[in-house]
N, C-alpha and C positions, 0 to 999 in steps of 0.2 A: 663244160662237161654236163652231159645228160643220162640222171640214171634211171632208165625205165624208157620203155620204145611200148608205153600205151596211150591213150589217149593226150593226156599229159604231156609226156614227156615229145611224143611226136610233135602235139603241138609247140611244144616250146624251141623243138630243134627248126622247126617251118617259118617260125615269128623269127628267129635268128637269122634264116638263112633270106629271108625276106629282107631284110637288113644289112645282107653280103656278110654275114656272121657266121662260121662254120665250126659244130660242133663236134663232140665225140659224142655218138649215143649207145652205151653198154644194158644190154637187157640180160636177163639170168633165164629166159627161155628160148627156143627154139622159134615162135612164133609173134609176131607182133598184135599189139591190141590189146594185152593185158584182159581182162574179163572181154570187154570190148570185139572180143578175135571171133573171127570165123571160122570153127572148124570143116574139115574137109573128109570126108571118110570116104572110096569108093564113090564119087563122083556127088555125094549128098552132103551139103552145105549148112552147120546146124548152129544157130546164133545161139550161144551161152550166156541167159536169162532174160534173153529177150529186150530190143534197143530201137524204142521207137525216136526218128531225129526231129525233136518238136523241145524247143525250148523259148524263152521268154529273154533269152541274152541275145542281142539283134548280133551284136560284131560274132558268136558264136555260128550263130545260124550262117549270117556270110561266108563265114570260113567254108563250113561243111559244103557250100558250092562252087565256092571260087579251088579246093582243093580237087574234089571228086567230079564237078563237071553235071550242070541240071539235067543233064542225058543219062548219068547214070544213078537218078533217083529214078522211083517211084513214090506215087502217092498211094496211100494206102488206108482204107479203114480203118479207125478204133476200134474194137471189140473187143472185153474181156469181161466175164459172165464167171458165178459159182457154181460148181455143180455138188448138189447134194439131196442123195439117197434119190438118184437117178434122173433128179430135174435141174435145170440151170435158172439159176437168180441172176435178178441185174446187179451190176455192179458198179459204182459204188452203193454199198443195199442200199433199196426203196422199199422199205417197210409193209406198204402195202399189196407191192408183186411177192415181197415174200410172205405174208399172211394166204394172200389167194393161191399160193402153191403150194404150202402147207397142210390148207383143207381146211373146214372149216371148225372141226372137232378140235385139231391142234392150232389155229388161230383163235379161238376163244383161250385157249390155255394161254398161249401168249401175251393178250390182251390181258387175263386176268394176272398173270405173272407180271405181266408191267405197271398193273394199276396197286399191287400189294408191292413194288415197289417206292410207288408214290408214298404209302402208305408206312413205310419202312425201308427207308432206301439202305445199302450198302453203308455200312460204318468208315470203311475207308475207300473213299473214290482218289487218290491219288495213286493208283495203281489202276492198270485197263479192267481187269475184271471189274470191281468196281465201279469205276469210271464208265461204261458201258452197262453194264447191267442195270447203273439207276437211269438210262434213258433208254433201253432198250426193253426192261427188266430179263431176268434170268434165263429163261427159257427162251428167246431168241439170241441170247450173249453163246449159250450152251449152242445152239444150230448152226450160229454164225460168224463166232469170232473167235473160243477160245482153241478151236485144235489148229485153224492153222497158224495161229499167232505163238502157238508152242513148236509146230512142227518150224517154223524159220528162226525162232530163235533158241529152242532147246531146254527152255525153263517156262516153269509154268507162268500162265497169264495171271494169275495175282502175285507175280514179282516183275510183273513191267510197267514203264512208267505209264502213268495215261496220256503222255505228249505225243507219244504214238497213235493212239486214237484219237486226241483234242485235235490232232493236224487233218484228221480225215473226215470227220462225221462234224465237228464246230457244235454249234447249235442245233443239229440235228434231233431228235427225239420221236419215241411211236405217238407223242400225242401232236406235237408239232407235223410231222407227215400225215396225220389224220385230219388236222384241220388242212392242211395247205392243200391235201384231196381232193375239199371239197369247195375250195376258192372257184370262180367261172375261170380264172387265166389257168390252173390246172387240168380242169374238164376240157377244156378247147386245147390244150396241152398234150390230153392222152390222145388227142383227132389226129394229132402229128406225131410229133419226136417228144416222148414222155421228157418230162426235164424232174429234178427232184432238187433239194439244198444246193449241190455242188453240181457244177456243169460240167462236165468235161470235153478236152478237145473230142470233133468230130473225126477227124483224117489228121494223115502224118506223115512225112517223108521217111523214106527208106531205101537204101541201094540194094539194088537190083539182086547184086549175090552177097546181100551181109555185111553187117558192120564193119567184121574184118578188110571188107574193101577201101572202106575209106584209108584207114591204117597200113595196109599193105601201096597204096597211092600214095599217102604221104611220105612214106619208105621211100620210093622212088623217085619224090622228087627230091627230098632232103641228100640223098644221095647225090645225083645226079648236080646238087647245088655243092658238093664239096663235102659234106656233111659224113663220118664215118657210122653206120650201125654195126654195133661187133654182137650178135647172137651169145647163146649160151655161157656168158660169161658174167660171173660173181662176184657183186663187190663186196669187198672185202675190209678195207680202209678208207677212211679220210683223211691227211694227212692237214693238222693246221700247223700254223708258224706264224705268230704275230697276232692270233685273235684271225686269223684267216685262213682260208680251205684253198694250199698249194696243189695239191695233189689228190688222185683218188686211186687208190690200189686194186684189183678185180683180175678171179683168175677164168682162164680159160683151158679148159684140159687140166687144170691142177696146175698149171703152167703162171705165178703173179705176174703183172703186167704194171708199170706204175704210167699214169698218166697225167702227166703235168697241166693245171688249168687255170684257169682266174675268178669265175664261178663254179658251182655248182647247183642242176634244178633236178632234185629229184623228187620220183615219184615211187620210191622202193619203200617199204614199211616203215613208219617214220620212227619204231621203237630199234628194229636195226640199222636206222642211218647215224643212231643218238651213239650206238651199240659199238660202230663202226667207227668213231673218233679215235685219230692217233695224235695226241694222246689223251688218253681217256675220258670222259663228262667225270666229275665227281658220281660218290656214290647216291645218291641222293636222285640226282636223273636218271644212272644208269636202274634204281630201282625202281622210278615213274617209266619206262622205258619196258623193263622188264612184265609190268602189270597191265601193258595191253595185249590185248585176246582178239581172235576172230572167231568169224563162224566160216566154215568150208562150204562147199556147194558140189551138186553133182548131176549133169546132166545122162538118163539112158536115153539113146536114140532108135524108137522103134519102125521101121520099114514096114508100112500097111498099104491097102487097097484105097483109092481113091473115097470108096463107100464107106469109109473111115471115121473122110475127114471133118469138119467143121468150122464154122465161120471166124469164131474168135482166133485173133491173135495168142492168147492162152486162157485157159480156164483156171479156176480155185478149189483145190479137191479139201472140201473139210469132214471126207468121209476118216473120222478115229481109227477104223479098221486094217486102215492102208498107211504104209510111210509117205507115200508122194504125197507132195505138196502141191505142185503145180502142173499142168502138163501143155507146153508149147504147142501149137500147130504151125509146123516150117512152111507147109504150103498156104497159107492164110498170111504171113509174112511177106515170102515173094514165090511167085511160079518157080523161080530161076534157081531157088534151094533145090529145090525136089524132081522129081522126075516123070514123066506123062503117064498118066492111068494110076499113079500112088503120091501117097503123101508121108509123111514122114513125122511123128510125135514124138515131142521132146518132155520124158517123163525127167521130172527135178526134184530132187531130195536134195534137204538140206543136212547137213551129217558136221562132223568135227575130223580131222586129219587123227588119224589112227583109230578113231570108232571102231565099231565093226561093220557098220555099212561103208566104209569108206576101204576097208582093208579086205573087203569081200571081195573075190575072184570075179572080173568081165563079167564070165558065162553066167556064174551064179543072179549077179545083178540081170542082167538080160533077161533069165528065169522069171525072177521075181518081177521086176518091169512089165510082164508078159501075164501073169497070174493077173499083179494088181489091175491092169488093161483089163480084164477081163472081168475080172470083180465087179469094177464098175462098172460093166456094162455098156464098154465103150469101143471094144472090139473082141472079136477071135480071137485066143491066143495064137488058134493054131494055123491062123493068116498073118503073123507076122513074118514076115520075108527076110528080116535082116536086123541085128542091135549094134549097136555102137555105145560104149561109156567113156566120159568124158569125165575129167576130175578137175576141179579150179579152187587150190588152195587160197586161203585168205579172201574167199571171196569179199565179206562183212566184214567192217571192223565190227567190233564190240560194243555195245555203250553203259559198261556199270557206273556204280555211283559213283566210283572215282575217276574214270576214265578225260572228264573235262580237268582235275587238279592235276592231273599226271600230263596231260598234253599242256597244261600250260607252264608247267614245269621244265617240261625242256623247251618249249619253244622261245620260253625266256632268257633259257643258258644256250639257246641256239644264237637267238639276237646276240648276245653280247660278245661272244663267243668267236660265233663261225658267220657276221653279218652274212659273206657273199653265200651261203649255203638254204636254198631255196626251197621247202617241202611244198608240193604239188600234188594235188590228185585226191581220188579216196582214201589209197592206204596212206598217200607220202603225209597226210593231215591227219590222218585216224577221223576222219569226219564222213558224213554220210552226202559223199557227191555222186551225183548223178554225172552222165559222159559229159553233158554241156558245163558242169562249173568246177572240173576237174581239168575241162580245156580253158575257159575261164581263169583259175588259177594260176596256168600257164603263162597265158599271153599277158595278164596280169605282171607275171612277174620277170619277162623278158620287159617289159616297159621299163621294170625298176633299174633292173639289171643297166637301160639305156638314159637312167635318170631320175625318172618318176618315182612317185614315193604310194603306191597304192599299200594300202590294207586288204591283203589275199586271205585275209583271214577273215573278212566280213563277206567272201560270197557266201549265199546258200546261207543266210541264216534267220527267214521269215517261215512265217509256221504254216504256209499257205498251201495246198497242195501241190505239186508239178505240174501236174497235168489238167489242171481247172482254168478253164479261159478265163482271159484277163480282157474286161470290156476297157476303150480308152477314156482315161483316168482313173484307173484302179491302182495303180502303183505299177505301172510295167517294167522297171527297174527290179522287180523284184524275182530272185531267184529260187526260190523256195524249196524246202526239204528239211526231214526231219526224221527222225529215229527211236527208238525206246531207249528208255532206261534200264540198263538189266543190273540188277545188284551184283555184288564179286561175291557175296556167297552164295546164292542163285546157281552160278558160273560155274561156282566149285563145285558144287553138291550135285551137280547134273556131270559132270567132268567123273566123277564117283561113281554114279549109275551106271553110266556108261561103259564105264571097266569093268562094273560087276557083270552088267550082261554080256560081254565081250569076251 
């Protein structure tokens, strides 16, 4: 049994059926791919948050072409740039493009705002504000880091951890990029391809029409292998008997459905699969269970004129004024989203399931979508041609400060418990996996399933960035990612706000 038809879970039904293994795969939406999916609106094809296929796991990377076929990749440029108060920064910041865009009146301010924090650095650097601010100092932290780091995760930047920033910037600092400036291998540097701390990949595979595709392929062939996908259907139960998972209950139409199994790999949220025991985890789990949190996600899709668009893949909006955080460009992804003579931007707010941006009317968001476009400076409102809103609950798990004792809590009365019962994925771990160590996970754990004894719980747990090349011998084994810490009263006190303003 496989619950969840995303990334994950496909993969796990593919590794089986590779093996003459035929599963049942029940998903609770209409759509496969989980975040993963390609929507489809009116013939415009819009990836939801953006899925570049570039990983550092070899047997993953294989997959993704022995399923979908090197004919229906593209290769595609990297680019993703900040844009603020009208101009675009490199990204991951280089200090020094950001000083020269700034000006030279507010670069001196920076500079001196970095050196009075040599002089006085932040009292507590285990939070990003902090943690940032004594190598950035204040005033480029204020430009550069703290509004979007609030708009993705909804609490201010001095209640998050700094592991989110130590995994991106390391050793980075304005005086360390001041001196590496002016090293000869940086000078002969800026003559090419500027490089700064971190490298990142240059180009990246991508299919043709969207993530969704690879997904929507694996569908077809898992199927076609014997494999059943049941659509819109909820599970509901686990049934154990003996310390093991017989059964798993899921309705369709309202209609329960019991289905009889020998494992189980899901990738459904791993606080309602604890949730979902018949009969029940003690209280103890089901209370670690209960105290994980997401954050939501929310793509508007705006139809504009070619003269629109732009190179990057997506830009970083850390304009305060505006709720977007992000905005995609479909046509800079693949031609094959979008349509000839227009391009398509995917404005993305980060919000919470019943907010009031999330419980806002279409038309209304579209509006607003259309204004904030415009604010920035980034089009017409009154050349958009067409909006689309998309909604994707649970997009993020959570990561407060309890969030690792509560996952290890059940996952301990999981083992002992429910052994054949298999959490997968981002949600099905509450861990922060990118597509490649979500299918990782997977295939991972159909090995076990066939024998093996892997530890699925040590991918993805080096502090490295994702997307930084790995020259050989750097540790190419390694799959790397990482997340904030957000406190649970953070969590709550913002969960507050947000009611009040609503």
């Amino acid at each position: 049994m496989v619950i969840g038809a995303g990334p994950a879970g496909l993969t796990a039904a593919y590794m089986l059926s590779k093996q003459g293994l035929v599963a049942t795969v029940l998903e609770a939406d209409a759509v496969v791919g989980g975040i993963s999916r390609t929507v489809e609106r009116d013939g415009w094809r819009f990836d939801i948050g953006g899925h570049r296929f570039f990983t550092k796991v070899t047997p993953v990377d294989d997959l993704w072409f022995e399923i979908l076929g090197a004919d229906e990749f593209l290769q595609r440029p990297r680019m993703s740039r900040i844009f603020y108060e009208g101009k675009l920064y490199d990204y991951p910041l280089v200090p020094m493009n950001a000083l020269k865009n700034l000006g030279p009146v507010e670069a001196l301010r920076c500079v001196g705002s970095y050196l009075w924090v040599r002089v006085k650095p932040p009292k507590d650097q285990t939070n990003l504000e902090g943690f940032i601010a004594a190598r950035f100092g204040w005033r480029l932290y204020q430009h550069f880091f703290k509004t979007y780091n609030e708009k993705v995760w909804g609490v201010p930047a001095s209640e998050l951890s700094a592991d989110w920033g130590a995994q991106r910037i390391k050793n980075m600092s304005l005086m360390r990029a001041g001196i590496d400036a002016l090293t000869p291998k940086a000078i002969k540097a800026r003559r090419g391809k500027a490089t700064q701390v971190t490298s990142l990949i240059d180009e990246f595979n991508y299919p043709k029409y969207g993530p969704g595709q690879m997904w929507e392929k694996a569908t077809e062939l898992v199927t076609e292998a014997g494999t059943e996908v049941v659509m819109d259907t909820v599970v509901t139960g686990v049934r154990l008997e003996g310390d093991r998972a017989v059964a798993v209950t899921a309705e369709t139409d309202g209609v329960p459905t019991r289905y009889d199994c020998t494992h189980v790999i899901s990738s459904m949220p791993f606080g309602a699969l604890l949730r979902a025991m018949d009969p029940p985890a003690p209280a103890e789990v089901l209370a670690a269970a209960d105290q994980l949190a997401y954050r939501d996600f929310m793509t508007v899709a705006l139809v504009v004129p070619q003269e629109y668009s732009f190179p990057d893949n997506w830009i970083y909006i850390h304009d305060p004024d505006v709720d977007v955080g992000r905005i995609q460009n479909f046509g800079s992804w693949s031609p094959y989203l979008v349509k000839e003579g227009r391009t398509c931007l995917g404005l993305e707010f980060f919000v919470s399931e019943g907010d009031a941006m999330w419980t806002k009317p279409d038309e209304e968001l579209v509006e607003q979508a259309k204004r904030e476009l415009e604010q920035l400076g980034l089009a017409d409102a009154s050349k958009v041609e067409a909006g689309y809103v998309v909604r994707m609950p649970k997009a993020y798990p959570v990561y407060d400060e309890h969030y690792a004792r509560n996952v290890e809590i059940m996952r301990a009365w999981l083992q002992e418990h429910a052994p054949n019962v298999y959490p997968v994925g981002r949600n099905g771990m509450h861990r922060y996996n990118n597509q490649d160590h979500s299918m990782y996970t997977a295939m991972l754990s159909v090995e076990n399933i066939l024998g093996a004894h892997h530890d699925t719980w040590s991918v993805n747990v080096e502090d490295e960035y994702h997307e930084e090349k790995v020259e050989p011998g750097d540790g190419q084994g390694r799959t790397g990612r990482d997340a904030p810490v957000v406190p649970r009263e953070a969590i709550e006190a913002a969960a507050r706000r947000r009611r009040e303003q609503g």
